[in-house]
C-alpha positions in Angstrom: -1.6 -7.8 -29.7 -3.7 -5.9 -31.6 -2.7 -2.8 -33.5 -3.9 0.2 -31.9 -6.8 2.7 -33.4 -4.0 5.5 -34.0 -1.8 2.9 -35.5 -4.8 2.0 -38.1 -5.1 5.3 -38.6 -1.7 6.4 -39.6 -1.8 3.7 -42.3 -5.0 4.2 -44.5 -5.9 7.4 -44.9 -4.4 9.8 -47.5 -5.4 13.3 -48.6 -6.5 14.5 -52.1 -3.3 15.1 -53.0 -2.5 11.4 -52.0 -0.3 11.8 -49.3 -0.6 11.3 -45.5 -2.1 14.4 -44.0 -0.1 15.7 -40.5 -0.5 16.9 -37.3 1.5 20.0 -38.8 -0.8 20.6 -41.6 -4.4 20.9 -39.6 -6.6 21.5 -42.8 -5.4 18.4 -44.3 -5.7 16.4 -41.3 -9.0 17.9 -40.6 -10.3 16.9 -44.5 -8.5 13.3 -43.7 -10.6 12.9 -40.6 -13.5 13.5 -42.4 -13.0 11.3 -45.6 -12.1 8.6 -43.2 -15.3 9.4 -41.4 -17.7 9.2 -44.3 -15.8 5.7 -45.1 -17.0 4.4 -41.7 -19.0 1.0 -43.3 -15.2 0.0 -43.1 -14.0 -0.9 -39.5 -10.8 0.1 -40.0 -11.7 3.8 -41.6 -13.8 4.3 -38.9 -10.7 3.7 -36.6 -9.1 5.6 -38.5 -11.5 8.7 -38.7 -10.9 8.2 -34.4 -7.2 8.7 -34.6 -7.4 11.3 -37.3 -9.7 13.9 -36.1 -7.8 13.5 -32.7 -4.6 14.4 -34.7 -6.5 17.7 -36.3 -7.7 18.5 -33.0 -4.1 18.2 -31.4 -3.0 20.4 -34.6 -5.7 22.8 -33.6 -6.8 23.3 -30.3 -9.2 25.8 -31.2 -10.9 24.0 -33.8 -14.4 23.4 -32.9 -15.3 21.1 -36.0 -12.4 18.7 -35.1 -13.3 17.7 -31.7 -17.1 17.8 -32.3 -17.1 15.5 -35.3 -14.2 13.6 -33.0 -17.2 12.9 -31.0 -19.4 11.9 -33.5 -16.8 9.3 -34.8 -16.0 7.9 -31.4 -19.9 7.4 -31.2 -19.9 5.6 -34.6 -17.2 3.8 -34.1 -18.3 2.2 -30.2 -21.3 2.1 -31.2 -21.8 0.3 -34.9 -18.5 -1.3 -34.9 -17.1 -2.5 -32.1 -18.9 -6.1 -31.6 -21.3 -5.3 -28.6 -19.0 -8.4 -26.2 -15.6 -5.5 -26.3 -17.4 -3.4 -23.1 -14.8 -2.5 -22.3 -13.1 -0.9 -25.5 -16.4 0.9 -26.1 -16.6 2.5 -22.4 -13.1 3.6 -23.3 -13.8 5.0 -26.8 -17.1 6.6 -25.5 -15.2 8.2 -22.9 -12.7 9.6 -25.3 -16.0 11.4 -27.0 -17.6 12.8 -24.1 -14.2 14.3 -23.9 -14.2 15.7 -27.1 -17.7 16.7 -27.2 -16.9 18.8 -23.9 -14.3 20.5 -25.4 -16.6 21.2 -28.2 -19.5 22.8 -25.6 -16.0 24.5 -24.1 -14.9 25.8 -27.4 -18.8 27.0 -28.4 -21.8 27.1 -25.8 -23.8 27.9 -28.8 -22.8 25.3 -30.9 -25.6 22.9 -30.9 -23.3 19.7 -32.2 -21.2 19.9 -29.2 -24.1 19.7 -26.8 -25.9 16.9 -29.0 -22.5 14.4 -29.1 -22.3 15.0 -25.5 -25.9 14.3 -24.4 -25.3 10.9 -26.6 -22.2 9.5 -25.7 -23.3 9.9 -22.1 -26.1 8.1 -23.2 -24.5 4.9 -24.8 -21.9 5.4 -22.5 -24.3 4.5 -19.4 -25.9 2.1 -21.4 -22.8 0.2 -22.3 -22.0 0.1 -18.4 -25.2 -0.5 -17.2 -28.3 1.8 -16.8 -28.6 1.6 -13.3 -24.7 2.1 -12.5 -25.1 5.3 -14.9 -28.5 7.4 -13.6 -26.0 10.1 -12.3 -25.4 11.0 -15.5 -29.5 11.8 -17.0 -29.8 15.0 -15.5 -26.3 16.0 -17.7 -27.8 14.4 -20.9 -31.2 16.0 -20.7 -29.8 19.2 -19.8 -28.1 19.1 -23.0 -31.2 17.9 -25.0 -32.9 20.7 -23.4 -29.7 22.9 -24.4 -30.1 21.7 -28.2 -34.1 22.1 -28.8 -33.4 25.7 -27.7 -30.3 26.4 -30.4 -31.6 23.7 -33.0 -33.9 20.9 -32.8 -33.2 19.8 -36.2 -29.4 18.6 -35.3 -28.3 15.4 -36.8 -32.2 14.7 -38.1 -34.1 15.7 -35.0 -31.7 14.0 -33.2 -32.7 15.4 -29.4 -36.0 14.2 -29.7 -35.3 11.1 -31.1 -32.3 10.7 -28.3 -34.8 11.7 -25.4 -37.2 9.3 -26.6 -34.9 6.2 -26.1 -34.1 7.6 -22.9 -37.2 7.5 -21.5 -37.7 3.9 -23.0 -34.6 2.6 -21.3 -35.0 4.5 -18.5 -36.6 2.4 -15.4 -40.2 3.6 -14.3 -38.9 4.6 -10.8 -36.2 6.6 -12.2 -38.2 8.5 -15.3 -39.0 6.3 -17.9 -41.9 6.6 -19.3 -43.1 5.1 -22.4 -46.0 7.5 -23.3 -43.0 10.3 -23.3 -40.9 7.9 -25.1 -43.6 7.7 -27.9 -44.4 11.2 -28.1 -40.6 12.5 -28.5 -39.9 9.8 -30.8 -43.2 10.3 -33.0 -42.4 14.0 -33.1 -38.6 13.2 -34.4 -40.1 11.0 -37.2 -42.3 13.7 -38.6 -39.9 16.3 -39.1 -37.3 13.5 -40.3 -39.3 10.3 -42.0 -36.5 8.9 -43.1 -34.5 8.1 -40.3 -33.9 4.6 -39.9 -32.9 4.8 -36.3 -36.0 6.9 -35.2 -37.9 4.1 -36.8 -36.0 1.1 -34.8 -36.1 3.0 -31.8 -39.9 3.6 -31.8 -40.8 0.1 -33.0 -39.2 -0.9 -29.6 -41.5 2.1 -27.5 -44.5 0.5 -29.5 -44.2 -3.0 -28.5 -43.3 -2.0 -25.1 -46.7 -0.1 -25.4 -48.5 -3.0 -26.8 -48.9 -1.8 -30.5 -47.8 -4.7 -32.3 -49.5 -3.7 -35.3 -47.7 -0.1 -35.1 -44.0 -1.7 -34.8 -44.6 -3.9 -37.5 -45.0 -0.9 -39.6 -41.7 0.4 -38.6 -39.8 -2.3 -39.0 -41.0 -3.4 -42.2 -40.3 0.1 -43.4 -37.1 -0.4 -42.4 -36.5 -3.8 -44.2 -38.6 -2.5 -47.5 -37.2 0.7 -48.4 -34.0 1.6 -49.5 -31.9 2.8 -46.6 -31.3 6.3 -46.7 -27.3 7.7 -48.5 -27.1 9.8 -45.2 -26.9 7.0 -42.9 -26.2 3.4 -44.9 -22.9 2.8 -43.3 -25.2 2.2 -40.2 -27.8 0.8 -41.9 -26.8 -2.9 -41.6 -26.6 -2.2 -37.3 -30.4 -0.9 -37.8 -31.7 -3.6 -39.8 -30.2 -6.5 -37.9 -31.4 -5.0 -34.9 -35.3 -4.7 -37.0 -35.0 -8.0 -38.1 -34.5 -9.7 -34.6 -37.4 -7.2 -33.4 -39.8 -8.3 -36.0 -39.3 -12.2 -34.7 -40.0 -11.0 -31.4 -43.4 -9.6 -32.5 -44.1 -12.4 -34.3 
């Protein structure tokens, strides 16, 4: 039997001052979470950054960064380190986020993270069960894209035009998707933020759909020619995996 995420957790990371940060000493957990967080290239800190920023949340209730970024690392870690075949494990860690990302929106209506890791975990949520068993839950994640352009449309690199834009791509035609909309949001997400990798893949994809080979190559050979960006390398080998088996596609 496997070892479970908490499990991991408890035996990796340390605090600055090199001992195990506890549930009884939220700061420390809370600055655990986070180390292990920006360690998440490794599988197992990015477990552990799960577990952790679960304990600082259960060490603080009130503490709005803990279960936000709780959210963010349950999307991290379902999304770009689980192997895609462990549905089931992802639905559950996605689920865990959407219910740390409500608590967030809960703890903060005007605290655009909250409403952004929500509006994406229901998003790769549904699309790890299936888009058609998940349409119920679109009108909740553009409400919340709609939600974060008003407070900040500059969360997490554009992030909620860059999220709506894969939506309408994966969306089916009878249902919303459209891949003129999908372009547009996702164009718009790449101007304010160039440099986003993800935005890059994900429009490639809206191109070819749209029969602009020429445009998706671009993409993806930026992707595969230029150094990835510090802010997002530990997901960097997930987007350039994905470029490179888009690129034979197109070719």
């Amino acid at each position: 039997m496997r070892p479970s995420i908490l499990t991991a957790a408890l035996l990796l990371p340390l605090t600055s001052a090199g001992t195990m940060a506890t549930p009884a000493d939220p700061p420390a957990t809370l600055a655990a979470a986070q180390e292990a967080y920006h360690r998440r290239g490794d599988p197992a800190q990015a477990a552990a950054a799960v577990a952790l920023f679960a304990a600082a949340a259960a060490a603080d209730p009130s503490s709005y960064e803990a279960h936000w970024q709780g959210a963010r690392a349950c999307y991290a870690y379902g999304t770009y380190t689980l192997p895609e075949e462990r549905t089931a494990e992802r639905i559950q860690v996605f689920e865990d986020g959407i219910g740390r990302a409500k608590k967030a929106v809960a703890l903060r209506p005007d605290g655009v993270e909250g409403h952004f890791w929500l509006g994406v975990l229901l998003g790769v949520w549904g699309e790890a069960r299936g888009v058609l068993k998940s349409l119920s839950v679109v009108p909740d994640i553009l409400a919340a894209m709609d939600t974060c352009l008003k407070l900040d449309p500059s969360v997490e690199a554009w992030g909620p035009d860059r999220l709506l834009g894969r939506l309408y791509f994966k969306l089916p035609w009878f249902k919303g998707g459209d891949n003129q909309k999908s372009r547009f949001h996702l164009e718009r997400s790449l101007a304010h933020e160039p440099a986003n990798e993800l935005t890059r893949l994900y429009l490639a994809d809206t191109y070819r759909a749209l029969g602009m080979k020429k445009e998706a190559e671009a993409q993806l050979l930026f992707i595969l020619n230029t150094p990835p960006d510090p802010r997002w390398a530990p997901e960097y080998p997930w987007v350039r995996a994905h470029a490179e088996k888009l690129l034979k596609k197109l070719r």
